[in-house]
PQR file with spaces between the fields and no chain letter, atoms N, CA, C, O and H, PARSE charges and radii, in Angstrom:
ATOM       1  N    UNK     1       0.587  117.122  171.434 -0.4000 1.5000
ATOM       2  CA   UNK     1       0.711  117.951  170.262 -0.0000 2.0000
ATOM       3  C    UNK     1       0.765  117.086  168.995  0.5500 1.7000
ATOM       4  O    UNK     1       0.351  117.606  167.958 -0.5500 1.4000
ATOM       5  N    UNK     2       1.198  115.906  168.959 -0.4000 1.5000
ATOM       6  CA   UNK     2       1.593  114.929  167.791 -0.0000 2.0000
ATOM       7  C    UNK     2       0.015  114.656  166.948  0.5500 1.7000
ATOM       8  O    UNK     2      -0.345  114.741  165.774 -0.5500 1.4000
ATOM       9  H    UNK     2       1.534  115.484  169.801  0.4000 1.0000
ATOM      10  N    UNK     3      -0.800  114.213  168.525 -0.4000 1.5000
ATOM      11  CA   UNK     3      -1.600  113.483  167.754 -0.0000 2.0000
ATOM      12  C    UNK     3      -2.762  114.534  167.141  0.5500 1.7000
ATOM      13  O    UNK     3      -3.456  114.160  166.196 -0.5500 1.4000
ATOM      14  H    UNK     3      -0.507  114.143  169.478  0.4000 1.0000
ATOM      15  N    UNK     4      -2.977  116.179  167.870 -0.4000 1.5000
ATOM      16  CA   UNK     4      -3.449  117.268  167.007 -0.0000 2.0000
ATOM      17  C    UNK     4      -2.678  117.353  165.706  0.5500 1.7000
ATOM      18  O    UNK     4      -3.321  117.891  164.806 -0.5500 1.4000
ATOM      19  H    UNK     4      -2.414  116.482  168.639  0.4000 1.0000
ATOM      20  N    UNK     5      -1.531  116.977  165.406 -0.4000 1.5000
ATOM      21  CA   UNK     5      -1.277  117.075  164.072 -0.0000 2.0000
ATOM      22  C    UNK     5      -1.404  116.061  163.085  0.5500 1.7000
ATOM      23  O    UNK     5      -0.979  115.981  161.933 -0.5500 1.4000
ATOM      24  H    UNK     5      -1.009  116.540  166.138  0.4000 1.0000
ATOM      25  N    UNK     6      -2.193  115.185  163.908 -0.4000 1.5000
ATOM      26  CA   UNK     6      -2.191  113.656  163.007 -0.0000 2.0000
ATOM      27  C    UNK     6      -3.210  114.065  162.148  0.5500 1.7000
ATOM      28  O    UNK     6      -4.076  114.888  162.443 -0.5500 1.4000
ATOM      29  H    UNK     6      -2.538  115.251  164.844  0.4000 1.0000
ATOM      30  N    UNK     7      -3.074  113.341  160.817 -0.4000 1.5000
ATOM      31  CA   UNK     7      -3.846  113.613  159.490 -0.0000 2.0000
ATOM      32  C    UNK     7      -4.240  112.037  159.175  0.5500 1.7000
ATOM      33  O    UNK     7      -3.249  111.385  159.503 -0.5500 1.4000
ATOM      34  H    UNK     7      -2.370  112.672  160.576  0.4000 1.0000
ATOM      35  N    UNK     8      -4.968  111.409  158.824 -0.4000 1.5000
ATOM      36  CA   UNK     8      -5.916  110.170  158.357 -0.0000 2.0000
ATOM      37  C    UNK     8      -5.211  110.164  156.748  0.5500 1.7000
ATOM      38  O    UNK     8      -5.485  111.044  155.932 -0.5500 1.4000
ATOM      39  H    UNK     8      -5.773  111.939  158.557  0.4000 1.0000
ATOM      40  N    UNK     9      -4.323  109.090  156.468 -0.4000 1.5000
ATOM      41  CA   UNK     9      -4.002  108.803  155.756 -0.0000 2.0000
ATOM      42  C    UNK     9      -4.485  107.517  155.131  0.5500 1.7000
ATOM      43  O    UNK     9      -4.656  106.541  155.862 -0.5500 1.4000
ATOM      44  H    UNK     9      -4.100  108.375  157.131  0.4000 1.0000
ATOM      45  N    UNK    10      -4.737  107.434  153.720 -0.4000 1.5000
ATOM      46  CA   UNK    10      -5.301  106.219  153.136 -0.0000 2.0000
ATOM      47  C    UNK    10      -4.272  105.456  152.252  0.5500 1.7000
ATOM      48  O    UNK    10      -3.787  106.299  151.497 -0.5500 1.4000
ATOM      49  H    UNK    10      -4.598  108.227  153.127  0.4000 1.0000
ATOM      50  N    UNK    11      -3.827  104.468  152.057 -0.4000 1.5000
ATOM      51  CA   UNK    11      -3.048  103.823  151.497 -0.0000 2.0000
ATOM      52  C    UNK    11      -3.341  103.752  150.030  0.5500 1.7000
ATOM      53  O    UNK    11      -4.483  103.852  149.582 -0.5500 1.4000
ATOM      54  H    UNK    11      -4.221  103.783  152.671  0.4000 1.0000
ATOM      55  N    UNK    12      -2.217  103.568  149.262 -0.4000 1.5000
ATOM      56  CA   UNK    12      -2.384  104.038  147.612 -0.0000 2.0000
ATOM      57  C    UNK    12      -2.494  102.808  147.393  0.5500 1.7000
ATOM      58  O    UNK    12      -2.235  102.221  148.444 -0.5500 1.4000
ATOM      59  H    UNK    12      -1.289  103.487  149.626  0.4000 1.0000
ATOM      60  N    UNK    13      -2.913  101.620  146.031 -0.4000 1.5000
ATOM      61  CA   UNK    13      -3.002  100.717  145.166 -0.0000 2.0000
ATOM      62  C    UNK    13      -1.614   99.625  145.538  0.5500 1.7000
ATOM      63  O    UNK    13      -1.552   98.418  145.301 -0.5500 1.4000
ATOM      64  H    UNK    13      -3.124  102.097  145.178  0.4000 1.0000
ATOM      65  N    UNK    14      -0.772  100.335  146.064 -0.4000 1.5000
ATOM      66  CA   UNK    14       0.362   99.386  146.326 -0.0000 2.0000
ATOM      67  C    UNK    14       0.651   99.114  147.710  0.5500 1.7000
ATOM      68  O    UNK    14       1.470   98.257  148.039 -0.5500 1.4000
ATOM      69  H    UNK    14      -0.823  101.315  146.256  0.4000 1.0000
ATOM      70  N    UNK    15      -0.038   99.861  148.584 -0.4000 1.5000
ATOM      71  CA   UNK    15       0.070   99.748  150.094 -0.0000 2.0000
ATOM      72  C    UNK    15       0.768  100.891  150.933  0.5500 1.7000
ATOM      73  O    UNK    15       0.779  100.898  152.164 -0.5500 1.4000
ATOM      74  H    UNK    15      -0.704  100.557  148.316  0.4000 1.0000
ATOM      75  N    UNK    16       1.384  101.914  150.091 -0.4000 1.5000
ATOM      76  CA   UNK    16       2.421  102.568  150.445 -0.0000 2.0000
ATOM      77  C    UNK    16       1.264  103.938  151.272  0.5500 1.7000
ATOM      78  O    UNK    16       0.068  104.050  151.002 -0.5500 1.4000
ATOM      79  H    UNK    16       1.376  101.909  149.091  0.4000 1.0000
ATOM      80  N    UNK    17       1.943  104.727  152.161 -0.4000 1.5000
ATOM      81  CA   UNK    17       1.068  105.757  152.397 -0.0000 2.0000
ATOM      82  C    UNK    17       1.761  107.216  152.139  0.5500 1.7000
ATOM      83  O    UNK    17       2.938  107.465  152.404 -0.5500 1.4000
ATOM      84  H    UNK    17       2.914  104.636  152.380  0.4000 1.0000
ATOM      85  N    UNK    18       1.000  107.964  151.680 -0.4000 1.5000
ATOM      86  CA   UNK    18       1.391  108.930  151.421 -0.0000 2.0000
ATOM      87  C    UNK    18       1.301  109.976  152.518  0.5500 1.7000
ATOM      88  O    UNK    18       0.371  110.090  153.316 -0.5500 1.4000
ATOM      89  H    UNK    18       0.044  107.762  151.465  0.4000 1.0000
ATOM      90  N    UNK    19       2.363  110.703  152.450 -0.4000 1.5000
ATOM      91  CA   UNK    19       2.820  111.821  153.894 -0.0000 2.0000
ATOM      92  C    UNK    19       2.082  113.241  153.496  0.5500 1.7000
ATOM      93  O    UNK    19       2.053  113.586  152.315 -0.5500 1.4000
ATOM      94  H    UNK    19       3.119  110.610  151.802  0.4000 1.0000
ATOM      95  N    UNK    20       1.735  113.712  154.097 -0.4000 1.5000
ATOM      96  CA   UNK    20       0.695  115.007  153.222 -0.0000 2.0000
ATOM      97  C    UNK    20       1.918  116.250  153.369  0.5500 1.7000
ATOM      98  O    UNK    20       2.241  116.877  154.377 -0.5500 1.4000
ATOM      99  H    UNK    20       1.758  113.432  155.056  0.4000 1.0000
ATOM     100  N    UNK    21       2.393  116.333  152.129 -0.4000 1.5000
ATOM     101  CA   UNK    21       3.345  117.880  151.918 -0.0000 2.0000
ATOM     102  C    UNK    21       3.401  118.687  152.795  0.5500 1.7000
ATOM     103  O    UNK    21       4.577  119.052  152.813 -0.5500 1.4000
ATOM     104  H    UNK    21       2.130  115.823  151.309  0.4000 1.0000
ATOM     105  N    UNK    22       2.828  119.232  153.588 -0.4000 1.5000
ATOM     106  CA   UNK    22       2.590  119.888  154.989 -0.0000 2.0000
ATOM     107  C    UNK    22       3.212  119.480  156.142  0.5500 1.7000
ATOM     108  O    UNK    22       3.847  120.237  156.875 -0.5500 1.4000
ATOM     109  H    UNK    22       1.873  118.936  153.573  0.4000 1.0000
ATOM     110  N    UNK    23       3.040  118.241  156.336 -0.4000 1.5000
ATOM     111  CA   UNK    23       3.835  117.422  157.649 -0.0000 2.0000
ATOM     112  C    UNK    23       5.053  116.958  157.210  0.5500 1.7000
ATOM     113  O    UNK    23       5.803  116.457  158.048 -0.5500 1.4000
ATOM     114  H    UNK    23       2.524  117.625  155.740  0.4000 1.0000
ATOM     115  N    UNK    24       5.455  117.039  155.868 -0.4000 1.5000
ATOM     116  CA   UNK    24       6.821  116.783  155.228 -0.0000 2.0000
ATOM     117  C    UNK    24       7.910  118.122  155.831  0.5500 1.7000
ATOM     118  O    UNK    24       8.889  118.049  156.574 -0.5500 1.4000
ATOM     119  H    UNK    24       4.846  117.446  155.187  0.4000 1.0000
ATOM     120  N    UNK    25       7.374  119.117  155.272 -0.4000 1.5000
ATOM     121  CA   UNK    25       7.366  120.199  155.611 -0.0000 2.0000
ATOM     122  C    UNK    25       7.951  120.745  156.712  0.5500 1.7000
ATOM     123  O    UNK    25       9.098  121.192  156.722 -0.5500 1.4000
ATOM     124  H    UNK    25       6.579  119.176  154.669  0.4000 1.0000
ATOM     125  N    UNK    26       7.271  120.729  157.557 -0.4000 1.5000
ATOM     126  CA   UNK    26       7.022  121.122  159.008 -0.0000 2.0000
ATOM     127  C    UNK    26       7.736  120.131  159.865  0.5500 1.7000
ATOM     128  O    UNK    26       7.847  120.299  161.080 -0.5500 1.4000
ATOM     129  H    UNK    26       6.340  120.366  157.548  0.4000 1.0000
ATOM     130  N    UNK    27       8.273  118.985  159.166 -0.4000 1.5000
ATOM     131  CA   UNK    27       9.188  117.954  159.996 -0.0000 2.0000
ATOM     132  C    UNK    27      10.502  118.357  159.154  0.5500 1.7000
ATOM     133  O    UNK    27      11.570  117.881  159.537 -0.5500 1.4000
ATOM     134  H    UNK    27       8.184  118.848  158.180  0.4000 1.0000
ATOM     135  N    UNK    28      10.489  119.163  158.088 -0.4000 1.5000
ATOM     136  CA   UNK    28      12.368  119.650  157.808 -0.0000 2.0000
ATOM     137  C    UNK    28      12.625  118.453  156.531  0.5500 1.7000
ATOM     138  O    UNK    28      13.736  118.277  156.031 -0.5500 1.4000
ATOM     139  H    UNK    28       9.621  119.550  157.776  0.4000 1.0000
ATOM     140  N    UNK    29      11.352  117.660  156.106 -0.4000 1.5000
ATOM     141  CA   UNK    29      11.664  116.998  155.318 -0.0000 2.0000
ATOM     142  C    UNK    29      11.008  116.948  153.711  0.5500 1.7000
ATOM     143  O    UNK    29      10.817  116.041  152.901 -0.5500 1.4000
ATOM     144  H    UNK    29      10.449  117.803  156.512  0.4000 1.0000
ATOM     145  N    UNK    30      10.791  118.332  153.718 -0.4000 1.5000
ATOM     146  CA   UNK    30      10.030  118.835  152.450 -0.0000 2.0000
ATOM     147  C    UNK    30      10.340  118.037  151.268  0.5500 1.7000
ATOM     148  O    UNK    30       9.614  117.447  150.468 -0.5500 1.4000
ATOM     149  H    UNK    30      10.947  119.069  154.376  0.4000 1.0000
ATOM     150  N    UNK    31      12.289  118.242  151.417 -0.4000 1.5000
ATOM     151  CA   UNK    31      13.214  118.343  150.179 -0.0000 2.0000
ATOM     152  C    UNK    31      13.509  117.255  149.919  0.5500 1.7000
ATOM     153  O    UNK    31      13.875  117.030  148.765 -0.5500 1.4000
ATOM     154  H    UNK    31      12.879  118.722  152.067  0.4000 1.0000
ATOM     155  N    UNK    32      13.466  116.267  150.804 -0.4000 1.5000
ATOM     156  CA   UNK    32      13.789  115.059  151.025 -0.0000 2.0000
ATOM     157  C    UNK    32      13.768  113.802  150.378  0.5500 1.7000
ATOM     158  O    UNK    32      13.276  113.074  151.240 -0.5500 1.4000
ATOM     159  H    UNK    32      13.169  116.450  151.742  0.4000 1.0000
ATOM     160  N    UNK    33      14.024  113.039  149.293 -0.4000 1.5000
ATOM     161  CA   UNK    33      13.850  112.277  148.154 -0.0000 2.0000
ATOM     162  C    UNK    33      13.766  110.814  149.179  0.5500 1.7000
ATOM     163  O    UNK    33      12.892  109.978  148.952 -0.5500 1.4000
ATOM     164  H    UNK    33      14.424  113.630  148.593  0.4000 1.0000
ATOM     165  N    UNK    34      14.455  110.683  149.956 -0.4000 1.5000
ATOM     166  CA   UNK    34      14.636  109.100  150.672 -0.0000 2.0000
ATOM     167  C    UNK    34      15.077  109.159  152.036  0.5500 1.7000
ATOM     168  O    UNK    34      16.172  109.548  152.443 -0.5500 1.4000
ATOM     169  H    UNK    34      15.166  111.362  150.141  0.4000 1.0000
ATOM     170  N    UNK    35      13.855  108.619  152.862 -0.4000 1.5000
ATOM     171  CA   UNK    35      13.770  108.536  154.624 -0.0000 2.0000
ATOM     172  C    UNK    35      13.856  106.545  154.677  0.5500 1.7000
ATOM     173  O    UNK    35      13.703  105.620  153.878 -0.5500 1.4000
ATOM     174  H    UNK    35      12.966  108.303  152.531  0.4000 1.0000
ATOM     175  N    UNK    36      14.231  106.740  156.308 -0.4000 1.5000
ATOM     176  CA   UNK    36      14.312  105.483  156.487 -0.0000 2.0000
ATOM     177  C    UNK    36      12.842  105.538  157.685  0.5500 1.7000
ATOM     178  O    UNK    36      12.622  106.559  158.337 -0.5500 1.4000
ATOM     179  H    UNK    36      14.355  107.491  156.957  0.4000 1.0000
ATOM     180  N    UNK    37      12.047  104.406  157.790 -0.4000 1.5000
ATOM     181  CA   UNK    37      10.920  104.786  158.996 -0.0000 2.0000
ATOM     182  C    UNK    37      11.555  103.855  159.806  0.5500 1.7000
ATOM     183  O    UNK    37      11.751  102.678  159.505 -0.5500 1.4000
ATOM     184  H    UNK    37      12.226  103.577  157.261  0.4000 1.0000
ATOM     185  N    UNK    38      11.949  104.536  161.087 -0.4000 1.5000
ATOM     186  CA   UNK    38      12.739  103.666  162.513 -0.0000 2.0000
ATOM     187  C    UNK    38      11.612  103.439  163.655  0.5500 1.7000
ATOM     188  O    UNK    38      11.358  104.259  164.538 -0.5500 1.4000
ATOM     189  H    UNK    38      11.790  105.493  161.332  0.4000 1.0000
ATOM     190  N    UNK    39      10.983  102.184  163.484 -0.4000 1.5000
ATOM     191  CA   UNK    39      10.502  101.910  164.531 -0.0000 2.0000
ATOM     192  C    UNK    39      11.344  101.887  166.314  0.5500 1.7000
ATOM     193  O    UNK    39      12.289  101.246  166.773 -0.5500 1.4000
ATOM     194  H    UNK    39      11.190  101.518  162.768  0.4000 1.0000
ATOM     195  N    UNK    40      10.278  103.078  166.967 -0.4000 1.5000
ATOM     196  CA   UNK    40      11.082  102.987  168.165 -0.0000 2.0000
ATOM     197  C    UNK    40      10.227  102.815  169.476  0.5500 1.7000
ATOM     198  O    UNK    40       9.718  103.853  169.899 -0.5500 1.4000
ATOM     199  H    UNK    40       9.510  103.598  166.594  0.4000 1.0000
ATOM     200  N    UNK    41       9.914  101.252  170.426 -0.4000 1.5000
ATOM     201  CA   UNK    41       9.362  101.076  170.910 -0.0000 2.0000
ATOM     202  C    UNK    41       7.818  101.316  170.441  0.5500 1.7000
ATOM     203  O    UNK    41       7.411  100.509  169.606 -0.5500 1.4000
ATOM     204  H    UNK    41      10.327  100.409  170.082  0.4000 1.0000
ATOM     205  N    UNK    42       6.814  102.431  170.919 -0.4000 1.5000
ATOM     206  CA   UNK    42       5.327  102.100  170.520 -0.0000 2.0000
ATOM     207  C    UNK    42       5.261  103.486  169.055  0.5500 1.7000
ATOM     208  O    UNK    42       4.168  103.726  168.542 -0.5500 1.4000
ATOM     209  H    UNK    42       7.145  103.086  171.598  0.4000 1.0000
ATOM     210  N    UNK    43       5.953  103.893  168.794 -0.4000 1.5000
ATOM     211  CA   UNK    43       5.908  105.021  167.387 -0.0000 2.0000
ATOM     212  C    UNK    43       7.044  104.829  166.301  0.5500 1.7000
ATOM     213  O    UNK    43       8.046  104.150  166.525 -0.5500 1.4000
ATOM     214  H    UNK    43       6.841  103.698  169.211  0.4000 1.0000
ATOM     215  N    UNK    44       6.789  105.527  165.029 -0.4000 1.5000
ATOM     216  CA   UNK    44       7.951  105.122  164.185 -0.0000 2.0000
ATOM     217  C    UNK    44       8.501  106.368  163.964  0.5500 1.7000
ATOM     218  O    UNK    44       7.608  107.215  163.991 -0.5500 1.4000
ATOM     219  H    UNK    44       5.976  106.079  164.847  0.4000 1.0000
ATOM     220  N    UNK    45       9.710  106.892  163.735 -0.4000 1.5000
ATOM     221  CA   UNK    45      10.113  107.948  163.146 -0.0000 2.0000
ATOM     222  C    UNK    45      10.530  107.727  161.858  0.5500 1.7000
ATOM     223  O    UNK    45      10.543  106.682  161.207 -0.5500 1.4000
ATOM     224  H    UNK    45      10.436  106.205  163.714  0.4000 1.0000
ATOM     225  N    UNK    46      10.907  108.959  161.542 -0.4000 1.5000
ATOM     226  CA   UNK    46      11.312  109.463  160.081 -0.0000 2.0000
ATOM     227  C    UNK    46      12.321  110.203  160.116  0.5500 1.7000
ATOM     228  O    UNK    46      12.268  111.305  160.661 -0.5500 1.4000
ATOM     229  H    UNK    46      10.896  109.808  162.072  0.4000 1.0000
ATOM     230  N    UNK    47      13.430  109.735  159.541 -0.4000 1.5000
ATOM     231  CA   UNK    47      14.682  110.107  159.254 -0.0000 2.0000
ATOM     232  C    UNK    47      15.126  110.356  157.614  0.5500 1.7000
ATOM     233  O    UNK    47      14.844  109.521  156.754 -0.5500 1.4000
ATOM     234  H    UNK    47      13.474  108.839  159.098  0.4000 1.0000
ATOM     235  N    UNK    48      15.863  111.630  157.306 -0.4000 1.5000
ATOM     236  CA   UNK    48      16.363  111.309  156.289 -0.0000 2.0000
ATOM     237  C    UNK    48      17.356  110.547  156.051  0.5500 1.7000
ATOM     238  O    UNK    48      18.093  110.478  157.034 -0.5500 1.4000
ATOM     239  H    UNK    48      16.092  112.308  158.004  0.4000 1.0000
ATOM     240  N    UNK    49      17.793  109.785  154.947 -0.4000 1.5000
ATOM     241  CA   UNK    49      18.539  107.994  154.962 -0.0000 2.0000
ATOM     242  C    UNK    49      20.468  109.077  154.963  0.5500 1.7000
ATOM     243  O    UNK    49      21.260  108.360  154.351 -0.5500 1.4000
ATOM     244  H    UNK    49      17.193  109.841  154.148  0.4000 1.0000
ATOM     245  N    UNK    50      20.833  109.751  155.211 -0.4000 1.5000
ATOM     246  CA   UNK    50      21.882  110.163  155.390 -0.0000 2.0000
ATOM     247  C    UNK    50      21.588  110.197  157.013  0.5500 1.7000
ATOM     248  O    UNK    50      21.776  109.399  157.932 -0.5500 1.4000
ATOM     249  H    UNK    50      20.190  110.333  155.708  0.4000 1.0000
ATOM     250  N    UNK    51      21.184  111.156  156.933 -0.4000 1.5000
ATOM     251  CA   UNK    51      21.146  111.403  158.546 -0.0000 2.0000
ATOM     252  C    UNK    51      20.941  109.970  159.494  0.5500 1.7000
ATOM     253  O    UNK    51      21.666  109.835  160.480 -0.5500 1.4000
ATOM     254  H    UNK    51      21.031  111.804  156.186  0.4000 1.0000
ATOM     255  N    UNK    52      20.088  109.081  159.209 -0.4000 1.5000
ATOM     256  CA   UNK    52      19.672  108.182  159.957 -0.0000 2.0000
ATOM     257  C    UNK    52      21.146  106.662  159.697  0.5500 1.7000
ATOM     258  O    UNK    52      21.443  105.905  160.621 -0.5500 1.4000
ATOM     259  H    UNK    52      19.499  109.191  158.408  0.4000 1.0000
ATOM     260  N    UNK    53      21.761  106.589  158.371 -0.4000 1.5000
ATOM     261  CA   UNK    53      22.798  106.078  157.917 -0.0000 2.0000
ATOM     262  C    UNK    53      24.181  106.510  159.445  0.5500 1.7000
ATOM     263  O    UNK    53      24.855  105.727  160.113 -0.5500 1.4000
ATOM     264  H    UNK    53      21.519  107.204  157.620  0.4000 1.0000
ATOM     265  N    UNK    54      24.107  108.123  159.488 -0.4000 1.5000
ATOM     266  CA   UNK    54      25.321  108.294  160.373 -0.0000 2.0000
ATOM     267  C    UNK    54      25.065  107.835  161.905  0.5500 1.7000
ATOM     268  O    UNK    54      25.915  107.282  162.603 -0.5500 1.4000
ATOM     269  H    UNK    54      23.560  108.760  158.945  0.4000 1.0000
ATOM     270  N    UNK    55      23.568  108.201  162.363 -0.4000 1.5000
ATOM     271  CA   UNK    55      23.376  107.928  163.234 -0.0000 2.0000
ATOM     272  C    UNK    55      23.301  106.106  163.744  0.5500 1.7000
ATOM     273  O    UNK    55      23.700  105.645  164.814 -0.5500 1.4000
ATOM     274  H    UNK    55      22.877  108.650  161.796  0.4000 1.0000
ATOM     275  N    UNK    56      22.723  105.422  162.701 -0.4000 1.5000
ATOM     276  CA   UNK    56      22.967  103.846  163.027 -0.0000 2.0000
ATOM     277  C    UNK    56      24.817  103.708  163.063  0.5500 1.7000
ATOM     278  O    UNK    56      25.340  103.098  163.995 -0.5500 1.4000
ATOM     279  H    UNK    56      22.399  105.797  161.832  0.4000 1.0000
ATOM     280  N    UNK    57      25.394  104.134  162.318 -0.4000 1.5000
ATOM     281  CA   UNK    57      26.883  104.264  162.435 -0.0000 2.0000
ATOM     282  C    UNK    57      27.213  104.369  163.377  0.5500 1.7000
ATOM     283  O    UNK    57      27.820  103.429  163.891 -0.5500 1.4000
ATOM     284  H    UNK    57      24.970  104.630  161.560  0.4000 1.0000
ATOM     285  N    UNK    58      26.930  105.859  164.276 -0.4000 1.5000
ATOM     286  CA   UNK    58      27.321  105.747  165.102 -0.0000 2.0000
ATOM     287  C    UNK    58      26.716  105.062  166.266  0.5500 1.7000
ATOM     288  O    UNK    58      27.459  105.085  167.247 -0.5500 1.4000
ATOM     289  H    UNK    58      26.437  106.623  163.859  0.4000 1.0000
ATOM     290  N    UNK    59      25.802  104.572  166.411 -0.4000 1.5000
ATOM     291  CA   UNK    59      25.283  103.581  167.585 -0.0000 2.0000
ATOM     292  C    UNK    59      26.093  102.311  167.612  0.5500 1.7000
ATOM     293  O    UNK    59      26.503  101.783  168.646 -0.5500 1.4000
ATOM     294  H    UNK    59      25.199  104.553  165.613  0.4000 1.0000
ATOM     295  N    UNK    60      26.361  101.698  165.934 -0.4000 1.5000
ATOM     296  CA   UNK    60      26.839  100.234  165.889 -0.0000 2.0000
ATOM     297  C    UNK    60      28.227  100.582  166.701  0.5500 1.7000
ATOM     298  O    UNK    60      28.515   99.788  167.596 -0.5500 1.4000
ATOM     299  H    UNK    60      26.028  102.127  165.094  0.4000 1.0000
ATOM     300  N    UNK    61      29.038  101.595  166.496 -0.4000 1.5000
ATOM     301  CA   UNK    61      30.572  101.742  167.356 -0.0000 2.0000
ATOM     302  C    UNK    61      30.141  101.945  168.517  0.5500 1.7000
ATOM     303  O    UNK    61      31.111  102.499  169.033 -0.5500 1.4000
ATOM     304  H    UNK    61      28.804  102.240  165.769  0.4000 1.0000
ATOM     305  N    UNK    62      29.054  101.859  169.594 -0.4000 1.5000
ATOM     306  CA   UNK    62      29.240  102.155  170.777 -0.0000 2.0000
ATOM     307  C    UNK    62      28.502  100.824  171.207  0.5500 1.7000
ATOM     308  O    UNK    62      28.259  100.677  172.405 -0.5500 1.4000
ATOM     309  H    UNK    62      28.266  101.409  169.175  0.4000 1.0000
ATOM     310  N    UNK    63      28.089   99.737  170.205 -0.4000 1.5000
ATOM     311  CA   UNK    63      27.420   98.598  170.457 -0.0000 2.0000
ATOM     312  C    UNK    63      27.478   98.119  171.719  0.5500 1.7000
ATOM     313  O    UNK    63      26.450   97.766  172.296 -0.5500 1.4000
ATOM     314  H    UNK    63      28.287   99.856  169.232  0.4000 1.0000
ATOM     315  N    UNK    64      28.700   98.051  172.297 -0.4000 1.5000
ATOM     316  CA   UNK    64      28.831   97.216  173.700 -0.0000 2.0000
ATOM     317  C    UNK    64      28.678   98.271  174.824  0.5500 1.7000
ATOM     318  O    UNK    64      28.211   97.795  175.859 -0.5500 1.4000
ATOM     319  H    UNK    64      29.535   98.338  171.828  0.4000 1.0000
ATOM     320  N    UNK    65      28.909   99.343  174.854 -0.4000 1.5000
ATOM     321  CA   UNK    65      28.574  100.571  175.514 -0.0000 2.0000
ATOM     322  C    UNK    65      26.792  100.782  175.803  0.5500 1.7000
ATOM     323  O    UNK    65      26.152  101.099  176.805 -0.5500 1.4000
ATOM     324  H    UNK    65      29.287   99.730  174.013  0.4000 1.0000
ATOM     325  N    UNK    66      26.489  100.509  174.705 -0.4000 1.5000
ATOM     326  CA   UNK    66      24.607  100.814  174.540 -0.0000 2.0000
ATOM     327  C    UNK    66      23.906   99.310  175.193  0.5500 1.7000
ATOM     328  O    UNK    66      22.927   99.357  175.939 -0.5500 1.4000
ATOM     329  H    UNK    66      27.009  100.252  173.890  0.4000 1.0000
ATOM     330  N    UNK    67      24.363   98.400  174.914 -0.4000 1.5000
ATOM     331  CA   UNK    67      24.216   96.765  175.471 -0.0000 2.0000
ATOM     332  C    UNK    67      24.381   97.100  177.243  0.5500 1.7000
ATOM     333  O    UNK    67      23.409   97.177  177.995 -0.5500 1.4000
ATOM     334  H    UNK    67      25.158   98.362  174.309  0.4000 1.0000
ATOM     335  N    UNK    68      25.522   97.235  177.587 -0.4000 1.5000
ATOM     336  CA   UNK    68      25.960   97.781  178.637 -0.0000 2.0000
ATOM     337  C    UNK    68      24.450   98.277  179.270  0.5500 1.7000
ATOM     338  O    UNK    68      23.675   97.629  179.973 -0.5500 1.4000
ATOM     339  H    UNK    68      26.312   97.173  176.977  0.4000 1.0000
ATOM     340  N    UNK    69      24.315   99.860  178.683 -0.4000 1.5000
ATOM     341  CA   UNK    69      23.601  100.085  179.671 -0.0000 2.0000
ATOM     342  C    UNK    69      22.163   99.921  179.720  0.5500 1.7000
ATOM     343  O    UNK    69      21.478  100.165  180.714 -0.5500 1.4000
ATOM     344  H    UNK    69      24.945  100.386  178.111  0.4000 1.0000
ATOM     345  N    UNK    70      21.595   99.360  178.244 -0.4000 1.5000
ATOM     346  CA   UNK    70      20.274   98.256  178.550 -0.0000 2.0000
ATOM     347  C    UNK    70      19.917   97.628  179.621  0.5500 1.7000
ATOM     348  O    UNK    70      18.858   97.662  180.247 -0.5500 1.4000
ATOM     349  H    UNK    70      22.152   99.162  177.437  0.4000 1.0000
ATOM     350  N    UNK    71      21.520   96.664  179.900 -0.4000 1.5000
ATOM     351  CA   UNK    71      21.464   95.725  180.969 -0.0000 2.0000
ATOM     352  C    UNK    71      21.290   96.228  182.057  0.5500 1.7000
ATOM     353  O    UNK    71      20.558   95.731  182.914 -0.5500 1.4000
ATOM     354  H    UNK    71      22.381   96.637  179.391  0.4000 1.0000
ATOM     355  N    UNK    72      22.001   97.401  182.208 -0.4000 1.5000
ATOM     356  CA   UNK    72      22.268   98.125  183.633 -0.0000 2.0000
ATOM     357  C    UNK    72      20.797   98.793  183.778  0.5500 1.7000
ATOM     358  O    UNK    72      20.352   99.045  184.898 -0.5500 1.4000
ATOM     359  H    UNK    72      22.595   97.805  181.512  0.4000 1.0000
ATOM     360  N    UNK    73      20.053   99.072  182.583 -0.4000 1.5000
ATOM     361  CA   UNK    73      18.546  100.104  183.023 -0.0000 2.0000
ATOM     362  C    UNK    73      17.649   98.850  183.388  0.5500 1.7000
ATOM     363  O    UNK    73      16.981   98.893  184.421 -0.5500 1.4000
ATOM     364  H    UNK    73      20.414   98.867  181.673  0.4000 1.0000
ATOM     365  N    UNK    74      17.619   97.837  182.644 -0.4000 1.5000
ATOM     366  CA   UNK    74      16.715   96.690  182.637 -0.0000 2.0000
ATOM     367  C    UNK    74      16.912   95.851  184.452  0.5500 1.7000
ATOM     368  O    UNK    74      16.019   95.359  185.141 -0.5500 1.4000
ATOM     369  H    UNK    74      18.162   97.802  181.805  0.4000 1.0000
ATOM     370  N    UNK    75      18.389   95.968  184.754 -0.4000 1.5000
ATOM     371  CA   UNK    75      18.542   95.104  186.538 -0.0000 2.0000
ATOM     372  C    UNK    75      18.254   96.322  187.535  0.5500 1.7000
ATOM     373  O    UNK    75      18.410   95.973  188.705 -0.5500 1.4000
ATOM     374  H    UNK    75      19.115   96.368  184.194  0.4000 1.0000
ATOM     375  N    UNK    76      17.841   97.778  187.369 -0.4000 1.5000
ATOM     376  CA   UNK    76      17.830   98.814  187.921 -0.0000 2.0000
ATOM     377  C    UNK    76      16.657   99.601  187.397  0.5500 1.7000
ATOM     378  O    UNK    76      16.793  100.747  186.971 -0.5500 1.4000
ATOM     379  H    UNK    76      17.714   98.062  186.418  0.4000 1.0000
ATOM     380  N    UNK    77      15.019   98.703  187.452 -0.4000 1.5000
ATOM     381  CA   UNK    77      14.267   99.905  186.879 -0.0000 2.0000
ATOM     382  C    UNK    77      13.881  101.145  187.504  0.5500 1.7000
ATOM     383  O    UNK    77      13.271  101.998  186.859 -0.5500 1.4000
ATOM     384  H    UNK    77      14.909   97.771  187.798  0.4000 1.0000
């Protein structure tokens, strides 16, 4: 379904790419003044920088918990 919604974007004079109002939209991020893009493994997401702020928050407090079970998925594929 992602990649039927993929749109061909061209990069502006400064390198930056522009998100087409529609897929802003339709991802809940119409209103949105400032996203962070989180590369995750082979795709990037888009977060708004509050939302994505609480969520790195809360990952960094479970740091040794999430390490933990890296290790444990990585000796147990």
């Amino acid at each position: 379904m992602n990649f039927g919604l993929a749109h061909p974007v061209e990069l502006d004079a400064q390198g930056r790419i522009l998100v087409p109002t529609h897929s802003l939209e339709w991802m809940g991020l119409g209103d949105v003044k400032e996203i962070y893009l989180v590369c995750v493994r082979d795709h990037i997401e888009m977060w708004p920088k509050a939302d994505w702020e609480n969520q790195r928050n809360a990952l960094t407090a479970r740091t040794s918990e999430v390490w933990s079970r890296a290790r444990e998925a990585q000796q147990n594929p």
